[in-house]
C-alpha positions as CSV (number, residue, x, y, z in Angstrom):
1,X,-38.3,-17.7,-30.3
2,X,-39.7,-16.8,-27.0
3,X,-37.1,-18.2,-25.5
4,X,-34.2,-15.9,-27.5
5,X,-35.7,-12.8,-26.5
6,X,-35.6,-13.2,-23.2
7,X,-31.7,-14.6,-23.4
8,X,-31.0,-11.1,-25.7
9,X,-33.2,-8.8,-23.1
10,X,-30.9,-10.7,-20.3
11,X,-27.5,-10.2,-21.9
12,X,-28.3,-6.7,-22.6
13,X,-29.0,-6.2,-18.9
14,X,-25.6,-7.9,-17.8
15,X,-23.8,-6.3,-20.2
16,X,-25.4,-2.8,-18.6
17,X,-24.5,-3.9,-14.7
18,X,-20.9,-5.2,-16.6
19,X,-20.8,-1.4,-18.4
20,X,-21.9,0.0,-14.8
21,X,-19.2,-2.1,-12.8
22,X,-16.5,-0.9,-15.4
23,X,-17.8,2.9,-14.9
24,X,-17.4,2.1,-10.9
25,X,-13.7,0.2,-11.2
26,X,-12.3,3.1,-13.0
27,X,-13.8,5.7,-10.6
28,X,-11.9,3.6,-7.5
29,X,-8.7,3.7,-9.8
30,X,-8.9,7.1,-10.5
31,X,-9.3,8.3,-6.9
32,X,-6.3,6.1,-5.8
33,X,-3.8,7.3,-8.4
34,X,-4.3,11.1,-7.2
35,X,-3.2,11.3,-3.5
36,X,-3.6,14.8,-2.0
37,X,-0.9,16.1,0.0
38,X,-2.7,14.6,3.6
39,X,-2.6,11.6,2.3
40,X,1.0,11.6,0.5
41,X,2.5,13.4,3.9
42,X,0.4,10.4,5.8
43,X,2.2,7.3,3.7
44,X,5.5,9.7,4.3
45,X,5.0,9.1,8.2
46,X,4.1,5.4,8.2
47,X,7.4,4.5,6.0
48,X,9.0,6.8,8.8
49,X,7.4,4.8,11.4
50,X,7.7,1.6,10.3
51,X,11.2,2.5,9.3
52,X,12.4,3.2,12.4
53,X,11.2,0.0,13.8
54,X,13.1,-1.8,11.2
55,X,16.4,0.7,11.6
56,X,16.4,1.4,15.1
57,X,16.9,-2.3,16.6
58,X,19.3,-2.4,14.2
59,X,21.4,1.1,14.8
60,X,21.0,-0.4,18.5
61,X,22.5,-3.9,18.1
62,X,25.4,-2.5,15.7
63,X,26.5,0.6,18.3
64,X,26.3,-2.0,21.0
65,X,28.6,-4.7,19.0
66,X,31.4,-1.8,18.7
67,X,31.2,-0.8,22.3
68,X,31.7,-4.1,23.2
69,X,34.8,-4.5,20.7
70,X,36.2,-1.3,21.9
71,X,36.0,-2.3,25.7
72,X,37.7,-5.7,24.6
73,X,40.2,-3.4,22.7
74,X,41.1,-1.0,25.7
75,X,39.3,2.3,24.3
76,X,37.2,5.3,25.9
77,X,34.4,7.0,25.0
C-alpha cells in the first residue's frame, strides 16, 4: 500500500512537469506563429539573398549562351 502511494504522488508529479512542458511548447508555438514586421522584412531579405545566388549564376550563364549564339549568327549588340 506504501508502495501505491508513492507511484500515485509520482505520476501526479510527472503529469505536473508534463502539464508544465505543454504550457512551455505552446508558449514557443505561439511566439513563432506571430512574426513582427523586423522579422517578416528579415525572412524577406534572406529569400532575396539567397535568391539571387540561385538566379544570378543563372541570368549569367543564359545571357552568356545567347551572346555566344549571336556572335556565331553574325549579330551586334
Amino acid at each position: 500500500m506504501d508502495q501505491d502511494t508513492k507511484v500515485i504522488q509520482e505520476l501526479q508529479e510527472l503529469k505536473q512537469k508534463v502539464g508544465h512542458l505543454e504550457d512551455l511548447l505552446t508558449q514557443q508555438q505561439n511566439k513563432k506563429e506571430k512574426a513582427g514586421p523586423f522579422r517578416i522584412f528579415l525572412e524577406a531579405v534572406v529569400s532575396l539573398l539567397v535568391g539571387l545566388m540561385v538566379v544570378g549564376p543563372v541570368i549569367v550563364i543564359v545571357v552568356g549562351l545567347l551572346m555566344v549564339a549571336a556572335s556565331w549568327l553574325g549579330m551586334e549588340f
